[in-house]
Every structure is written in structure tokens, then in C-alpha cells.
LUMMI-657888 format. One record per residue: residue number from 0; chain; x, y, z of N, C-alpha, C in turn. Coordinates in Angstrom, 3 decimals, padded with zeros to 6 digits. Layout:
     k   c        nxx        nyy        nzz       caxx       cayy       cazz        cxx        cyy        czz
   NUM   A          X          Y          Z          X          Y          Z          X          Y          Z
...
# end
This chain:
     k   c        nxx        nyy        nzz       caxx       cayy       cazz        cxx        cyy        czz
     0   A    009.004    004.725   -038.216    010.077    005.014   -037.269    009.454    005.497   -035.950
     1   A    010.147    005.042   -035.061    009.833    005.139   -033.549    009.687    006.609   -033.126
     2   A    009.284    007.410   -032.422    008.928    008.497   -031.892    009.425    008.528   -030.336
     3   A    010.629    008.534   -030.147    011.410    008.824   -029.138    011.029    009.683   -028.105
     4   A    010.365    011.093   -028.303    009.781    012.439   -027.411    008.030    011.722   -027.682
     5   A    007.757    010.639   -027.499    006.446    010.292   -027.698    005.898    010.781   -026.004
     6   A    004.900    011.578   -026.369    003.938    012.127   -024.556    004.082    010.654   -023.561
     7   A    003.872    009.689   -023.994    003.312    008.988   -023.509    004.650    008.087   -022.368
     8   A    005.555    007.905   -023.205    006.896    007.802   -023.374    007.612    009.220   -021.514
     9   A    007.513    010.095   -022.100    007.643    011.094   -021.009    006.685    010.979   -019.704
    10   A    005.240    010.593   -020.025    004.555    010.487   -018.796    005.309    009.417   -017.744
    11   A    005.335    007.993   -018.227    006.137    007.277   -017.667    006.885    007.539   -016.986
    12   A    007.832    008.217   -018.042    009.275    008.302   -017.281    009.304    009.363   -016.260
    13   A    008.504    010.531   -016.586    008.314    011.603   -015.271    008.104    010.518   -014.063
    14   A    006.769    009.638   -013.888    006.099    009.419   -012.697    007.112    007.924   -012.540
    15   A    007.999    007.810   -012.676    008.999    006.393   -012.500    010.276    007.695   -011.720
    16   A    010.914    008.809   -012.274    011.425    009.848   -011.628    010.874    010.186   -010.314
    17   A    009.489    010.890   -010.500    009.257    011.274   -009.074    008.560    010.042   -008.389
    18   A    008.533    009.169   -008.213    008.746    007.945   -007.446    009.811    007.220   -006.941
    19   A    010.870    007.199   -007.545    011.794    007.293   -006.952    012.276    008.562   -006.347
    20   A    012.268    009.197   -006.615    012.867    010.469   -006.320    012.208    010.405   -004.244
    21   A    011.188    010.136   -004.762    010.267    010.210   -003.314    010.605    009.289   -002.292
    22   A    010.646    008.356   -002.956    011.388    007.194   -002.095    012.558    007.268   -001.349
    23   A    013.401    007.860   -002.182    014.585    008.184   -001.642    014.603    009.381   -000.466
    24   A    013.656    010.558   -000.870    013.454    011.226    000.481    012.690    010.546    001.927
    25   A    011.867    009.860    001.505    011.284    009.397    002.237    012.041    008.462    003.032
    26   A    012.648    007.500    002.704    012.777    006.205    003.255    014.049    006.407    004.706
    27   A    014.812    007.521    005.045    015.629    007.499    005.471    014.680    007.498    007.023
    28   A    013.881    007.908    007.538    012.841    008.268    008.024    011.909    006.721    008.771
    29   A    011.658    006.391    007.731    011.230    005.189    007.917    012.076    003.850    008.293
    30   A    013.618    004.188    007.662    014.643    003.376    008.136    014.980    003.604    009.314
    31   A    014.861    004.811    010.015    015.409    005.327    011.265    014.831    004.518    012.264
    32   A    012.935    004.495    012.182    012.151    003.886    012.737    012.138    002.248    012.794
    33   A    013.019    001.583    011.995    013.499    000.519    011.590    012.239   -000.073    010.941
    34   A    011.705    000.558    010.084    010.634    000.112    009.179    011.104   -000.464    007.393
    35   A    010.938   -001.061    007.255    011.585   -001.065    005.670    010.262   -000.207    004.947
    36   A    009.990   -000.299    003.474    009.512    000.450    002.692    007.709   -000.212    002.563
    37   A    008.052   -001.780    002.567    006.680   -002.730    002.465    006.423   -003.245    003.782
    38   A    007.287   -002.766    004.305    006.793   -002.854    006.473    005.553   -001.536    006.589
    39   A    006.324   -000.476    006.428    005.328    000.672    006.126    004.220    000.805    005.415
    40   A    004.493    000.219    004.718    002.975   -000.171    003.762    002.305   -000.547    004.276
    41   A    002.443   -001.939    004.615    001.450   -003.056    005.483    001.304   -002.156    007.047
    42   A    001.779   -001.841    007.987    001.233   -000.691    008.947    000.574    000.124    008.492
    43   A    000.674    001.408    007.959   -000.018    002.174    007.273   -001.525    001.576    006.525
    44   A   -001.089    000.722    005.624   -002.469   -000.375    005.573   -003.500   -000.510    006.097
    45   A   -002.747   -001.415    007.464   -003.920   -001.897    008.457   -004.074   -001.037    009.322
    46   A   -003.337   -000.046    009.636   -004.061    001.328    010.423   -005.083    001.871    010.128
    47   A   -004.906    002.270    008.544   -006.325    003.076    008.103   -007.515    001.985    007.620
    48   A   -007.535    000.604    008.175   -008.672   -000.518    007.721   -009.413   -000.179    008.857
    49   A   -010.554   -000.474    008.691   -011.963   -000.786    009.361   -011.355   -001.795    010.892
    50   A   -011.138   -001.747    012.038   -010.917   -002.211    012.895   -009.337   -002.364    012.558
    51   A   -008.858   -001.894    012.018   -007.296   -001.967    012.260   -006.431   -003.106    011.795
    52   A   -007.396   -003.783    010.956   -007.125   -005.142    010.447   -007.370   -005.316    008.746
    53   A   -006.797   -006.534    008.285   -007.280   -006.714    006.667   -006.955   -008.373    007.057
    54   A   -007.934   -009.084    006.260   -007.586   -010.554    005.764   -006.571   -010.368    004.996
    55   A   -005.711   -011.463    005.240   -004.241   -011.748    004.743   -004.506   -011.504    003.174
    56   A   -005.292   -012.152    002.446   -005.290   -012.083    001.167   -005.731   -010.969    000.726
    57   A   -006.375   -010.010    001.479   -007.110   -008.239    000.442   -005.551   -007.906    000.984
    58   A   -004.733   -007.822    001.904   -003.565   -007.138    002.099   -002.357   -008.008    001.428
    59   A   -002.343   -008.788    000.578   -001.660   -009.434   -000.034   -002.043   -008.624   -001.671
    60   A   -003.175   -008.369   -001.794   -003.720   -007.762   -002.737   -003.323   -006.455   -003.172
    61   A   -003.948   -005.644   -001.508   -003.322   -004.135   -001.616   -002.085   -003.511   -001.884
    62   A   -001.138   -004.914   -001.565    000.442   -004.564   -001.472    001.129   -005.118   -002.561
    63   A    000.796   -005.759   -003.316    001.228   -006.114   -004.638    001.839   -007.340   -004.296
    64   A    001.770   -007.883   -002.778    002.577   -008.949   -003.042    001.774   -010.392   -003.105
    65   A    002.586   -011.521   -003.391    001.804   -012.232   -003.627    002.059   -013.525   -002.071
    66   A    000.957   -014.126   -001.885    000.329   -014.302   -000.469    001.867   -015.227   -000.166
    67   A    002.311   -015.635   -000.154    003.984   -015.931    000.670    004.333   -014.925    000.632
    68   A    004.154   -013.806   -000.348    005.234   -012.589    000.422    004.472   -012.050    001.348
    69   A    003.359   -011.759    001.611    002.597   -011.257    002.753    003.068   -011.361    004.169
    70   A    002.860   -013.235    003.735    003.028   -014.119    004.543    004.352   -013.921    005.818
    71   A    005.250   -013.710    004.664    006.700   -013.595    005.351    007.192   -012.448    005.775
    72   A    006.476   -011.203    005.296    005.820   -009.816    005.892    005.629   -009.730    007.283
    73   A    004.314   -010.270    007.124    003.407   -010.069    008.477    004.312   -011.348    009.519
    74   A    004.875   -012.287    009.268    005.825   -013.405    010.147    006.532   -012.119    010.834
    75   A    007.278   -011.503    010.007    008.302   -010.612    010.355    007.769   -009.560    011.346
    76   A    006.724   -008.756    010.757    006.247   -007.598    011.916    005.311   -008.386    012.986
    77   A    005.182   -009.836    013.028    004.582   -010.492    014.243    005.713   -010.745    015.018
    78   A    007.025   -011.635    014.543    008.456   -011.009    015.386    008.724   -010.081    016.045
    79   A    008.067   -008.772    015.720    008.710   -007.732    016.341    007.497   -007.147    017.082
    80   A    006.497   -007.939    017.019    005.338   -007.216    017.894    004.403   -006.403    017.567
    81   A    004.384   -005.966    016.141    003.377   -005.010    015.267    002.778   -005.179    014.944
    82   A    002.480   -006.489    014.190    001.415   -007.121    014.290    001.004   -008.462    013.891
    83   A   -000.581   -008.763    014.330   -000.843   -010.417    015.187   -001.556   -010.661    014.076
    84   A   -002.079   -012.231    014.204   -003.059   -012.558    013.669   -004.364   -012.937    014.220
    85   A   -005.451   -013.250    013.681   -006.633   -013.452    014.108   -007.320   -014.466    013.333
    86   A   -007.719   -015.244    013.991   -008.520   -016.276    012.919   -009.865   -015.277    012.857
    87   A   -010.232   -016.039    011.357   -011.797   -015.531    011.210   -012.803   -016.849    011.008
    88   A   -013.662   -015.831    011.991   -014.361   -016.768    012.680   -015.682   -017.236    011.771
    89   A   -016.085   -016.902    010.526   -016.296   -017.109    009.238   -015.877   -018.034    008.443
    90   A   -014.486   -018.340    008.050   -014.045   -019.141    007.200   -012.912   -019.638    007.972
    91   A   -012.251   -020.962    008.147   -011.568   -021.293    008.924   -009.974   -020.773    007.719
    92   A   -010.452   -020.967    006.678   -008.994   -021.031    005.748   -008.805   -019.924    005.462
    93   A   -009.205   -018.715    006.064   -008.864   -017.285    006.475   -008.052   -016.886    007.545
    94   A   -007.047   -015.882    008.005   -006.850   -015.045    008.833   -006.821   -013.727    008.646
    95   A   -006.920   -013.169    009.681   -006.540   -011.469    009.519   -004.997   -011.070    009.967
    96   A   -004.656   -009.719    009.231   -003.596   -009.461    010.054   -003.987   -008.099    010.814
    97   A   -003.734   -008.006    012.232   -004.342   -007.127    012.994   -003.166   -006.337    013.320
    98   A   -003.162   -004.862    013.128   -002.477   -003.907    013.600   -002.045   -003.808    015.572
    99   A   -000.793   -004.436    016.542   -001.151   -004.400    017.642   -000.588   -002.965    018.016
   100   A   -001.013   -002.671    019.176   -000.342   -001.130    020.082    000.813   -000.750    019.744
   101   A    002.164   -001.983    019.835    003.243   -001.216    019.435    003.015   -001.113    017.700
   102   A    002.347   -001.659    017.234    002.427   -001.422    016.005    001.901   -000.149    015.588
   103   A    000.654    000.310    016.674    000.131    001.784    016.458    001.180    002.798    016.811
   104   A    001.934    002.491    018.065    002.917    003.560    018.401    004.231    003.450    017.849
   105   A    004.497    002.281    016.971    005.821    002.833    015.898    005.516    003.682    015.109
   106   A    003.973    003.702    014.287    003.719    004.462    013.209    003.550    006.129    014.174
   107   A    002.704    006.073    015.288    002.832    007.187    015.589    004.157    007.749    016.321
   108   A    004.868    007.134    016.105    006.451    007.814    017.006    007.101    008.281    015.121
   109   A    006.497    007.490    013.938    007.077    007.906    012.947    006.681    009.196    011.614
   110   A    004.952    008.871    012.131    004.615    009.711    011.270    004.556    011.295    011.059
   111   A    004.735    012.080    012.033    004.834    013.488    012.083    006.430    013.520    010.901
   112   A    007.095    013.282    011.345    008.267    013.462    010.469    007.978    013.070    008.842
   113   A    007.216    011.674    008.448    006.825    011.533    007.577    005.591    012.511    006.605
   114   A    005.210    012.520    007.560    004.294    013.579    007.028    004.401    015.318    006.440
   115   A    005.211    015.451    007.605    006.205    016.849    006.901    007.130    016.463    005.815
   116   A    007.881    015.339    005.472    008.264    014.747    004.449    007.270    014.866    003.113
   117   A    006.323    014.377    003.759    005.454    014.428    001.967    004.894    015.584    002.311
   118   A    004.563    016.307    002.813    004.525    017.913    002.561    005.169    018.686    001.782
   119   A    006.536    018.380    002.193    008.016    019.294    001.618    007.859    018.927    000.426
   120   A    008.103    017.719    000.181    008.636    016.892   -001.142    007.332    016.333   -001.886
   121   A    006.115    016.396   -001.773    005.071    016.328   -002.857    003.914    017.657   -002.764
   122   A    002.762    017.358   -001.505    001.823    017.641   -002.061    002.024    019.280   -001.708
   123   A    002.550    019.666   -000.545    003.215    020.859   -000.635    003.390    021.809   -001.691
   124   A    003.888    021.003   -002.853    004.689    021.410   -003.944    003.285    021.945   -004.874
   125   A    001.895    022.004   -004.557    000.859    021.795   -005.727   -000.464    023.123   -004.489
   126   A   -000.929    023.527   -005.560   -001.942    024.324   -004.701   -003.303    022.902   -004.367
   127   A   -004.263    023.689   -003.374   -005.036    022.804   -003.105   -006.014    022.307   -004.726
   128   A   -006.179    023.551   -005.239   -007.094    022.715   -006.778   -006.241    021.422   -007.526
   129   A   -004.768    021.890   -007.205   -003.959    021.106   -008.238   -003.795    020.107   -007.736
   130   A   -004.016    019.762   -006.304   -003.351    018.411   -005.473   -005.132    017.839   -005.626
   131   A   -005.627    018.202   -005.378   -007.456    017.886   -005.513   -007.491    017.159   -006.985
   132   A   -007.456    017.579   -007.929   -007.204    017.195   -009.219   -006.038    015.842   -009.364
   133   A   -004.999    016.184   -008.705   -004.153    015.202   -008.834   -004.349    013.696   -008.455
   134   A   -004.615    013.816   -007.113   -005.598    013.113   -006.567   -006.516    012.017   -007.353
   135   A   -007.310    012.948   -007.596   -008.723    012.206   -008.691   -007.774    011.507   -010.177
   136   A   -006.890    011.909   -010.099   -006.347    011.257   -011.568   -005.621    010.096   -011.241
   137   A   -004.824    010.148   -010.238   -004.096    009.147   -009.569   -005.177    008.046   -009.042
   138   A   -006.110    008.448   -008.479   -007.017    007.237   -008.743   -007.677    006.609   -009.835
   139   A   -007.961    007.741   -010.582   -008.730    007.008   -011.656   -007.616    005.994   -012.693
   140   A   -006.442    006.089   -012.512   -005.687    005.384   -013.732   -005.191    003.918   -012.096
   141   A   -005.200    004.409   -010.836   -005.105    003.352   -009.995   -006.462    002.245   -010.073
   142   A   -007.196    002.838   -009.843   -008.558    002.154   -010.389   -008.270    000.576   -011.696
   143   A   -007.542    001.390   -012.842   -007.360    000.591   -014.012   -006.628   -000.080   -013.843
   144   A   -005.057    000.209   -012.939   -003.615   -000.608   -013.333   -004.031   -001.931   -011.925
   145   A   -004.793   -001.162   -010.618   -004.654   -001.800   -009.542   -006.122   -002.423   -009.114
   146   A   -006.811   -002.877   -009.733   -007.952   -002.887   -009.250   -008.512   -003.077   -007.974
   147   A   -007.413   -004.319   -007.232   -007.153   -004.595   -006.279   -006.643   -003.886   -004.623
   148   A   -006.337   -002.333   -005.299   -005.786   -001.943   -004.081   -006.331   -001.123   -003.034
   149   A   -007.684   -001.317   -003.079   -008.677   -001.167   -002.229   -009.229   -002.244   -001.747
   150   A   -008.854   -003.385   -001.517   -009.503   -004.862   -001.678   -009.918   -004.774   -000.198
   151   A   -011.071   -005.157    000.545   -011.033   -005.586    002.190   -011.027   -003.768    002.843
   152   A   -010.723   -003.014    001.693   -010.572   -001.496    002.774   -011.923   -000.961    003.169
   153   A   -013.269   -001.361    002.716   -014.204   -000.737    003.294   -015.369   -001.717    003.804
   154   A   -014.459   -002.651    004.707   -014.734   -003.581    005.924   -015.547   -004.869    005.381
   155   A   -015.691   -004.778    003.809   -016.674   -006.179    003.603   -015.441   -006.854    003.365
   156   A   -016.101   -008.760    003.577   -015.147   -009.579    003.808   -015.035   -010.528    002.339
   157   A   -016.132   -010.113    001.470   -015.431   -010.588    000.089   -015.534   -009.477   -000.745
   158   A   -014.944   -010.082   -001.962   -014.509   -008.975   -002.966   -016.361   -009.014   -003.603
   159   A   -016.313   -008.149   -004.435   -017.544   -008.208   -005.341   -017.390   -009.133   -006.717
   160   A   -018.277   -009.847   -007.429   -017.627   -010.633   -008.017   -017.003   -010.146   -009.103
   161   A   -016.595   -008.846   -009.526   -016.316   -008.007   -010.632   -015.092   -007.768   -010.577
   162   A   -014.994   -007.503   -008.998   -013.510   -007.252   -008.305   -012.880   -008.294   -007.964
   163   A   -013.316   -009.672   -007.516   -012.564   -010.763   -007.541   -012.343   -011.630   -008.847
   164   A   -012.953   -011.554   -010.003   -012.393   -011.114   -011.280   -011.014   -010.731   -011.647
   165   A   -011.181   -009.346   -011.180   -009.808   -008.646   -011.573   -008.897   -008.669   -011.184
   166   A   -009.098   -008.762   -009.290   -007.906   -009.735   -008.362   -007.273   -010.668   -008.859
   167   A   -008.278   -011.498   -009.357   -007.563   -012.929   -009.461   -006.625   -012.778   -010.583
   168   A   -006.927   -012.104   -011.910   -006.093   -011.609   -012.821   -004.844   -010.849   -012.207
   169   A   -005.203   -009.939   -011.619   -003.921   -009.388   -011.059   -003.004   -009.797   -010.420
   170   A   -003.320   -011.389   -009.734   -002.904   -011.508   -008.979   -002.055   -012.529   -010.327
   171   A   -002.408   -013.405   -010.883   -001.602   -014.043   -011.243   -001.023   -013.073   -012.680
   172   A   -000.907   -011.797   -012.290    000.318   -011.232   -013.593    001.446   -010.891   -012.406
   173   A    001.141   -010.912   -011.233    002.360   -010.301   -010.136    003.214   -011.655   -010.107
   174   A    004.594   -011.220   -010.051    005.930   -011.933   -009.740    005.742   -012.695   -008.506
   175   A    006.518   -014.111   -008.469    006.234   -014.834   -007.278    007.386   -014.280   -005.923
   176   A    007.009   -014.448   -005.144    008.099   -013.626   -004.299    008.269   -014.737   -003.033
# end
């Protein structure tokens, strides 16, 4: 017979709670700025990349989506001026997506507010040992579920072949979008 109060069972469901839970504080914020939730992502993204940029496919990677949803992503925040593309001048059947100015000054007209947001409503909530710790755990099980979501973030332009391995797996367990 099944074990209903199973730990494992509760871990889940806690971190599916405070993920949403977060979302919901968060997003009103980011809607204001007229950002959706995976607009923010992909800014935030390519802000903190190595020149302000990611090849379409490590940020197709990082974001869980799969390269048409990127695709129709980055179409969208190139509509509105946030950001461009770049051929690479390496592989022709590459591009980058490059973070432009207004794309730096939406995030910075948005993030002070955001940031006191996840202050209030997460790490706030934890002393520095406990958010330090938290931290390291949240990566180490990101590490396992995401292998991918560091892909292109520390400026080399292929994966390692261990990591494009696990990409490629990951990529084809993600939903087509």
C-alpha cells in the first residue's frame, strides 16, 4: 500500500507551492513592465551572458524551450526592440540573440522593484548560512534535472561533449511548442 505522507511526495509538493506561490508575487511587476514570465527569462538570460548575448540554441536550452519556441520568443522581443540578432561568424547555421539598449533599460527600469520582490518573498525569508546552503542544493539537484541550463553561459561556443550528450537528451524529453 501506497504511502501518501511519503518525504518525497511532500518535497515536491512544497517546491511546486513555493513556485507558484512566487510567481504569482512576482509576475505583476514584470507585467507592469509589459514583460511576460519567459520574456524575462530570456532578458535576464542574455544580460548576465558573456557579451550580452547567447546562441539561439544554448538559450533555447537554458529556457526549456524548444528552438521554435525560442524562435518565436526572440521574433517577439526583436518586435519590440529588446533584442537583435547576430550572425556568427563561425558557423553560418548559427545565430546569436543579442541583448539591445532598450532591452538593457527595460530590465533596468524593472529590476529594483523585482528585486525587493525576491527579497520580501524568498531569500529575505532565510539567514545568510541558510540561503548559502540553499543555493548549493538548488544547484546541485539543477545540475541533475537541467543539465542544460548553463549551456553557452560561460562564453564557450560549444557544449562539452558530455554536456551536449545530455542537451540533446533533454532536449528531446521537452514538449514541442
Amino acid at each position: 500500500m501506497m504511502n501518501f505522507d511519503d518525504h518525497r511526495l511532500t518535497a515536491v509538493g512544497l517546491l511546486t507551492e513555493v513556485h507558484g506561490g512566487l510567481l504569482a508575487r512576482l509576475q505583476p511587476v514584470l507585467s507592469g513592465a509589459g514583460l511576460s514570465e519567459i520574456d524575462f527569462e530570456t532578458v535576464i538570460r542574455l544580460a548576465r551572458s558573456p557579451g550580452q548575448r547567447l546562441r539561439m540554441s544554448d538559450l533555447a536550452a537554458q529556457t526549456e524551450l524548444s528552438t521554435s519556441g525560442v524562435t518565436r520568443v526572440v521574433d517577439r522581443l526583436e518586435r519590440e526592440g529588446l533584442v537583435t540578432r547576430q550572425a556568427c561568424p563561425s558557423d553560418r547555421r548559427a545565430s546569436y540573440a543579442v541583448l539591445t539598449e532598450a532591452g538593457r533599460a527595460r530590465l533596468e527600469s524593472v529590476l529594483p522593484q523585482h528585486v525587493q520582490d525576491i527579497e520580501d518573498w524568498f531569500t529575505g525569508l532565510l539567514g545568510a548560512e541558510e540561503l548559502e546552503g540553499f543555493l548549493a542544493t538548488l544547484r546541485k539537484i539543477r545540475d541533475v534535472v537541467r543539465p542544460c541550463a548553463t549551456a553557452g553561459a560561460n562564453g564557450a561556443t560549444e557544449a562539452t561533449g558530455a554536456q551536449a550528450v545530455a542537451c540533446a537528451a533533454e532536449a528531446a524529453m521537452r514538449p514541442r511548442s
